[in-house]
C-alpha atoms as an extended CHARMM CRD file, in Angstrom:
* protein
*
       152  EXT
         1         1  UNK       CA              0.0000000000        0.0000000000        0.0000000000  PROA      1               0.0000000000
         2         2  UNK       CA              2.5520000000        2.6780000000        0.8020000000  PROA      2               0.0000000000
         3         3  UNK       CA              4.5300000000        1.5270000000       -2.6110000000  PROA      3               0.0000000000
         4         4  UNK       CA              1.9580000000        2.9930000000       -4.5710000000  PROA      4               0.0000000000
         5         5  UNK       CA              1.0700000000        5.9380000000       -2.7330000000  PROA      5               0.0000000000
         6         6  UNK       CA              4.8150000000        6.3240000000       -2.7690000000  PROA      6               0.0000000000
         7         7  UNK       CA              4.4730000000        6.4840000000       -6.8680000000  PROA      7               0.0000000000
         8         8  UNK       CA              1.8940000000        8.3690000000       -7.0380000000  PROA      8               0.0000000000
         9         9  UNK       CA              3.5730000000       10.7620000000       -5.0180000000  PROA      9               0.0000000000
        10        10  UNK       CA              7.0010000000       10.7090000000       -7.3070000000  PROA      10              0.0000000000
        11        11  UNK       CA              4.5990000000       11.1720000000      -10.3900000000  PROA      11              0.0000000000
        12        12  UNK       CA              2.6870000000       13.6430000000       -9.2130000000  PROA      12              0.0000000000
        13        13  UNK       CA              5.7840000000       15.1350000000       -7.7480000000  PROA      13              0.0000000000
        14        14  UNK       CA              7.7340000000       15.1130000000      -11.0880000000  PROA      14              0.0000000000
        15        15  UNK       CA              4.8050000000       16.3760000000      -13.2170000000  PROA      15              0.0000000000
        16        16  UNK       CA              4.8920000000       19.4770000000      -11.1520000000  PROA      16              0.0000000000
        17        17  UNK       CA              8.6340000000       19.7260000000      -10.9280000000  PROA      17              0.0000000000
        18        18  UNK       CA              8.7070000000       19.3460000000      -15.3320000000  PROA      18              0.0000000000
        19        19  UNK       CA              6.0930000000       21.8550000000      -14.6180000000  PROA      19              0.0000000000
        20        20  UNK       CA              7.5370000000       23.9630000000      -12.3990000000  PROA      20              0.0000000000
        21        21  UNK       CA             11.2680000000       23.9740000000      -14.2340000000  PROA      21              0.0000000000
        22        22  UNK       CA              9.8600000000       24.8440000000      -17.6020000000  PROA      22              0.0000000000
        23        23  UNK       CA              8.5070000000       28.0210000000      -16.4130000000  PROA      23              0.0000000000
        24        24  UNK       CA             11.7000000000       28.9130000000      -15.4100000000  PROA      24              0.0000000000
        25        25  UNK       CA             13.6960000000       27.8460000000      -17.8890000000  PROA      25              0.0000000000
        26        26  UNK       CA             11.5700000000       29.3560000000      -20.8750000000  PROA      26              0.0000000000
        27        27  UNK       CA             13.4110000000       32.2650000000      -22.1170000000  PROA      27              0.0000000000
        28        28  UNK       CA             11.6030000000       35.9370000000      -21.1970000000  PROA      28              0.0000000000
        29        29  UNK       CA              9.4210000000       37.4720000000      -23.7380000000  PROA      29              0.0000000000
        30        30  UNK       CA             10.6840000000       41.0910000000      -24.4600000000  PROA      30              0.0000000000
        31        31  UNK       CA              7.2770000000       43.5460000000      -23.9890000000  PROA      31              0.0000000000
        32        32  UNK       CA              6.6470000000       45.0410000000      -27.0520000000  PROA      32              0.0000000000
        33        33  UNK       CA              6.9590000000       48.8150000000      -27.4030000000  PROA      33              0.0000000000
        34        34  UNK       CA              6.1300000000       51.8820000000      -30.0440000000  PROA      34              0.0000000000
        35        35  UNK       CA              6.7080000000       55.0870000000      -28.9410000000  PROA      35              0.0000000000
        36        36  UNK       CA              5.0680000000       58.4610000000      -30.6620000000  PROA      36              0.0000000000
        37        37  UNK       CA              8.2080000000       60.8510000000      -30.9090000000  PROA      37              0.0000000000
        38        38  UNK       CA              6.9240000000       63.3740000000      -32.5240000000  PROA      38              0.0000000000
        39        39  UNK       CA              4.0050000000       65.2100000000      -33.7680000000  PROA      39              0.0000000000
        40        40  UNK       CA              3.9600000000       68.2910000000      -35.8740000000  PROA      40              0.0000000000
        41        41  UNK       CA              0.8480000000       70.3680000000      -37.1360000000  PROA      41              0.0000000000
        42        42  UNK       CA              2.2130000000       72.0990000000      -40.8670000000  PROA      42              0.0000000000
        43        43  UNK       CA              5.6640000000       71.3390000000      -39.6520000000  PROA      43              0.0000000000
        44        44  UNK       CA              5.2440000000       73.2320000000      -36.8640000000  PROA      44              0.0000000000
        45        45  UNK       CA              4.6190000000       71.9790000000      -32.4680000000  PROA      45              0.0000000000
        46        46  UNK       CA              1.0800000000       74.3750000000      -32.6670000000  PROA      46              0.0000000000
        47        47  UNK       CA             -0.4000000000       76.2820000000      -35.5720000000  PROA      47              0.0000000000
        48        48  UNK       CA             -2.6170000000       79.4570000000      -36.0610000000  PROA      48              0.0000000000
        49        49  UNK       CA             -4.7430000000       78.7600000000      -38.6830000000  PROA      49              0.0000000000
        50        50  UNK       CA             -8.0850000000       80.4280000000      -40.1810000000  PROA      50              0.0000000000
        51        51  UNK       CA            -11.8110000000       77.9470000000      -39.4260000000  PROA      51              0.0000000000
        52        52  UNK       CA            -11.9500000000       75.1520000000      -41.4210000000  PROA      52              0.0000000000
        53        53  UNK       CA             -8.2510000000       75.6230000000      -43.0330000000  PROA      53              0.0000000000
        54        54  UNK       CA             -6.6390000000       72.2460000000      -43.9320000000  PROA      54              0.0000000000
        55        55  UNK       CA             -3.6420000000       71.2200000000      -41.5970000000  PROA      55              0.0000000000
        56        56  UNK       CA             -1.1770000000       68.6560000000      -42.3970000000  PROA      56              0.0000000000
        57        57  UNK       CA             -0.4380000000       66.6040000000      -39.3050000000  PROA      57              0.0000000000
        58        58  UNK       CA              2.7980000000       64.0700000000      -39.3540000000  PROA      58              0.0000000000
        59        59  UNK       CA              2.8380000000       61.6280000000      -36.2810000000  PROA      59              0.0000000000
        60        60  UNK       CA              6.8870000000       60.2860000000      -35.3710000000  PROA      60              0.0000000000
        61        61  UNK       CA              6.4870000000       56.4310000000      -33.8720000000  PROA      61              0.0000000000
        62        62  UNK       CA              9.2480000000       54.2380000000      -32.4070000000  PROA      62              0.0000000000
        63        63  UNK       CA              8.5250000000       50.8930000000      -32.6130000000  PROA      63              0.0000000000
        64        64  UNK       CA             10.9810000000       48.1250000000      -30.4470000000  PROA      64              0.0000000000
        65        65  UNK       CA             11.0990000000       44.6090000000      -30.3540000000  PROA      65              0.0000000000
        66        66  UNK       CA              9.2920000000       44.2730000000      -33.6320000000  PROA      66              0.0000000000
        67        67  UNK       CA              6.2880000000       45.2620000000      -32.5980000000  PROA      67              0.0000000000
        68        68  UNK       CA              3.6710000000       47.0470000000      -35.3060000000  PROA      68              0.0000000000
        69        69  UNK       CA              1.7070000000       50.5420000000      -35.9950000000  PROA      69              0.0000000000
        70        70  UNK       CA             -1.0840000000       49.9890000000      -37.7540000000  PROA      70              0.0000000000
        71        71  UNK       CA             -3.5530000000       52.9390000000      -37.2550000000  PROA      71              0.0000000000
        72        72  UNK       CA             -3.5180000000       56.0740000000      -35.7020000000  PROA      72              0.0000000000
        73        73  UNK       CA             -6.5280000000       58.3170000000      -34.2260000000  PROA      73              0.0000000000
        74        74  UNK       CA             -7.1560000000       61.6950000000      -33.5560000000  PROA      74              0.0000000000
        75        75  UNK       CA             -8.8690000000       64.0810000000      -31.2430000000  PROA      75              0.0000000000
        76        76  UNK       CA             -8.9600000000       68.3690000000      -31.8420000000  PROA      76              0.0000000000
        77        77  UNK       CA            -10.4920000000       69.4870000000      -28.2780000000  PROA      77              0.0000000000
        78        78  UNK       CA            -10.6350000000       67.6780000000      -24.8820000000  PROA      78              0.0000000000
        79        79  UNK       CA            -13.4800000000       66.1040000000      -25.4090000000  PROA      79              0.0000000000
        80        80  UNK       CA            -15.2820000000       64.0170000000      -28.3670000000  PROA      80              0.0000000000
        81        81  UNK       CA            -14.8700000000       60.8670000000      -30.3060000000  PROA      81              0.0000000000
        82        82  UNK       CA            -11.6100000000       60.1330000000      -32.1320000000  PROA      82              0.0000000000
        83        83  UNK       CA            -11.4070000000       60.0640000000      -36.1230000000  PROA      83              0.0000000000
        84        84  UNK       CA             -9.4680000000       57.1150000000      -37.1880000000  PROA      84              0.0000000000
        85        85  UNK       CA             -6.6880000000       57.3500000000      -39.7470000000  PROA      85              0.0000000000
        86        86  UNK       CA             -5.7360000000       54.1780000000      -41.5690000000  PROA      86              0.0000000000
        87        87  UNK       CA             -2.0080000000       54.8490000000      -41.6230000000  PROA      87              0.0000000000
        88        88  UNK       CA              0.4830000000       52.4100000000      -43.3260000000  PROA      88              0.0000000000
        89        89  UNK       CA              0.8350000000       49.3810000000      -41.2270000000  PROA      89              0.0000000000
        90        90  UNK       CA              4.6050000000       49.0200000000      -40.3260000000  PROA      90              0.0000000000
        91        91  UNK       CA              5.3920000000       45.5430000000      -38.7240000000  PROA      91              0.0000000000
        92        92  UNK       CA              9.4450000000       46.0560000000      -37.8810000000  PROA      92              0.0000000000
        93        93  UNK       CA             11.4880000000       47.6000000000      -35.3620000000  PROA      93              0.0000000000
        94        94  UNK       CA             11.9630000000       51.4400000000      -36.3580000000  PROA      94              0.0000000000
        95        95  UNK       CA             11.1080000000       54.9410000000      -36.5300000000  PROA      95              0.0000000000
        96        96  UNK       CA              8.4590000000       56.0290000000      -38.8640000000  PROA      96              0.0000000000
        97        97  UNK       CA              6.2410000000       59.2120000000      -39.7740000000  PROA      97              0.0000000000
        98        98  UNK       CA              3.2680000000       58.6740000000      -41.4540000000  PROA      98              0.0000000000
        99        99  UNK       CA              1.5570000000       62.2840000000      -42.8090000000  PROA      99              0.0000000000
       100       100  UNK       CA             -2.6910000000       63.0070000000      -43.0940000000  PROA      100             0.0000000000
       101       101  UNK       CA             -4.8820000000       66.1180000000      -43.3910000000  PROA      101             0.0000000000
       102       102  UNK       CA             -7.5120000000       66.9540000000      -40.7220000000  PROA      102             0.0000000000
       103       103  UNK       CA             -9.8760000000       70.2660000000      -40.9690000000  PROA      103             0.0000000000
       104       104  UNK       CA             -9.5110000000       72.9360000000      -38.2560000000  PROA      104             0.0000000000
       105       105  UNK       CA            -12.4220000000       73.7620000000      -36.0120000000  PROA      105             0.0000000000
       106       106  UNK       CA            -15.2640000000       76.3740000000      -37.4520000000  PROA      106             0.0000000000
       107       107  UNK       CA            -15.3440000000       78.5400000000      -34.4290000000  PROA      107             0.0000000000
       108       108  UNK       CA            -13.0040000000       80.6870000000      -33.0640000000  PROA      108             0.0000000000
       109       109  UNK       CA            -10.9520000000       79.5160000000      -29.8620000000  PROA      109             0.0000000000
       110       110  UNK       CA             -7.7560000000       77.3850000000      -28.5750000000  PROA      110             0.0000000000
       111       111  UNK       CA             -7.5610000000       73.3620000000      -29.3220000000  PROA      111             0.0000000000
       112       112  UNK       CA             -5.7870000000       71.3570000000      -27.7190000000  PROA      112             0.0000000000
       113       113  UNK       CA             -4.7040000000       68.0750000000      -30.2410000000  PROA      113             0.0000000000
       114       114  UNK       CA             -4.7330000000       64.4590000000      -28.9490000000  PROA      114             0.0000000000
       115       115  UNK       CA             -3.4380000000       61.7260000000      -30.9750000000  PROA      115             0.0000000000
       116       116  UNK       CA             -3.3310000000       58.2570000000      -30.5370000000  PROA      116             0.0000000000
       117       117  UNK       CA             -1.4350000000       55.5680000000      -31.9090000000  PROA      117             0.0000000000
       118       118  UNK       CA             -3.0220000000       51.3170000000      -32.5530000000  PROA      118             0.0000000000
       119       119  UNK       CA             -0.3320000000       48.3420000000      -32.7410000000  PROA      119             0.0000000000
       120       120  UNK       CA             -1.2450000000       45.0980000000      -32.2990000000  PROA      120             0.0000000000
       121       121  UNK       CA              0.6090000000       41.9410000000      -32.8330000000  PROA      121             0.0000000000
       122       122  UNK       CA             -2.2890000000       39.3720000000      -32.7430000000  PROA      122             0.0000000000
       123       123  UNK       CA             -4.4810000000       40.6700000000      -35.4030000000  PROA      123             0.0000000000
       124       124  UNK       CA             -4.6670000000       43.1280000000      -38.7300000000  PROA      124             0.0000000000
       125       125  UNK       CA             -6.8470000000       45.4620000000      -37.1270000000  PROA      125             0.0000000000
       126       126  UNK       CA             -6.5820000000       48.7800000000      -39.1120000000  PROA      126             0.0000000000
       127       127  UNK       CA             -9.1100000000       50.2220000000      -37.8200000000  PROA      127             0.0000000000
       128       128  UNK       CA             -7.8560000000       51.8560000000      -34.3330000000  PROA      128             0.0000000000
       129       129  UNK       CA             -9.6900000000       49.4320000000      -32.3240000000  PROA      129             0.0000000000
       130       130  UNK       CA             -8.2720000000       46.4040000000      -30.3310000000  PROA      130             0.0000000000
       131       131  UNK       CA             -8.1460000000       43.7300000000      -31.7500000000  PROA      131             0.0000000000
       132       132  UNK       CA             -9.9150000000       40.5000000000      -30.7650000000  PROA      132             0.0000000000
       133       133  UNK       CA             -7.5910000000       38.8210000000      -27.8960000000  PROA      133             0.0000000000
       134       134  UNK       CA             -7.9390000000       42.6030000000      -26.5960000000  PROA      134             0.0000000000
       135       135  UNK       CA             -3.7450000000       42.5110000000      -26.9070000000  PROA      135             0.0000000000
       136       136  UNK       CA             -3.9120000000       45.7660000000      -29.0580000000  PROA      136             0.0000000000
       137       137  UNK       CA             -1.6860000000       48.7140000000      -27.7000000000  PROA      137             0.0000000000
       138       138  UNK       CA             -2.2340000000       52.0160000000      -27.6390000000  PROA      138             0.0000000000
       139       139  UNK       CA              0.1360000000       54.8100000000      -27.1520000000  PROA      139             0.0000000000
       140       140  UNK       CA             -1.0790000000       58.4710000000      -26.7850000000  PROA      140             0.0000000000
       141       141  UNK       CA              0.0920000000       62.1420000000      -26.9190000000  PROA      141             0.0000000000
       142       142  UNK       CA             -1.9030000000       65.2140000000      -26.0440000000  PROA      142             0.0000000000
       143       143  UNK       CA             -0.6090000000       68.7670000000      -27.0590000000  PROA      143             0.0000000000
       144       144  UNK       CA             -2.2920000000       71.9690000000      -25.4140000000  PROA      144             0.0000000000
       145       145  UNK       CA             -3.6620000000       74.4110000000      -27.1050000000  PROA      145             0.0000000000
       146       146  UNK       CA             -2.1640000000       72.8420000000      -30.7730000000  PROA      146             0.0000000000
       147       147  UNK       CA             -4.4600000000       74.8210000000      -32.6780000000  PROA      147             0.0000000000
       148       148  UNK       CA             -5.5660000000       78.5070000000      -32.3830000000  PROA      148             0.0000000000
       149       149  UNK       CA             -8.4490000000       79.1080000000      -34.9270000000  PROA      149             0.0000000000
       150       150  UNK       CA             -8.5570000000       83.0970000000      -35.7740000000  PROA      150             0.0000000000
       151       151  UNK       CA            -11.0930000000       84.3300000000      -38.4030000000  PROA      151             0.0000000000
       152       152  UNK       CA             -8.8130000000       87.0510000000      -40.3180000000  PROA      152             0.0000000000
């Protein structure tokens, strides 16, 4: 009788140990990263700009340990749903600006300018949403009062 307790102990004992040592032994996973380095409104860190004029906006992103950017959003005011731009998916480690056109506000007044970049290694979601597994990542930057609207 104790025999076999005895081996179901030792099995049970080395299931947990082969258990147990491959958690440890399993090399780390580095956390992917992007980072937004820079974002520019017509070239510039805040723009004056007459309503409804057209402003080019250029979003810098870091990306480490091959992680992606796939879509970036954007915000003009503090409050308010995002606009999604499908940028150009990049799926490397780098640095990369991707450039779109957004329309300044109609009324008169001081913006501030939120973007937001998408990455997501567990899906092609373009659409600056996460992605099924909920594993998407996003990185955001808010600049006060970006945009001044004057009517000249």
């Amino acid at each position: 009788m104790k025999i076999i307790s005895m081996k179901k102990f030792l099995v049970l004992g080395s299931a947990l140990a082969l258990v147990a040592g491959s958690l440890f032994i399993a090399a780390p996973q580095a956390l992917a990263s992007t980072t937004i380095t820079a974002v520019t409104l017509n070239g510039l860190a805040a723009v004056s700009v007459a309503p409804n004029d057209t402003i080019s906006v250029a979003v810098t992103v870091k990306t480490t340990n091959d992680d992606d950017w796939e879509s970036t959003s954007y915000r003009i005011g503090s409050a308010g749903d995002f606009s999604c731009v499908n940028t150009a998916n990049h799926s490397s480690s780098g640095t990369y600006t991707e450039s779109f056109n957004i329309n300044a506000p109609s009324t008169d007044g001081s913006y501030n300018f939120e973007v937001r970049t998408f990455a997501s290694k567990y899906s092609t979601d373009d659409n600056c949403s996460t992605s099924l597994f909920g594993s998407s990542q996003t990185v955001s930057d808010l600049i006060s009062n970006a945009i001044t609207v004057a009517t000249v």
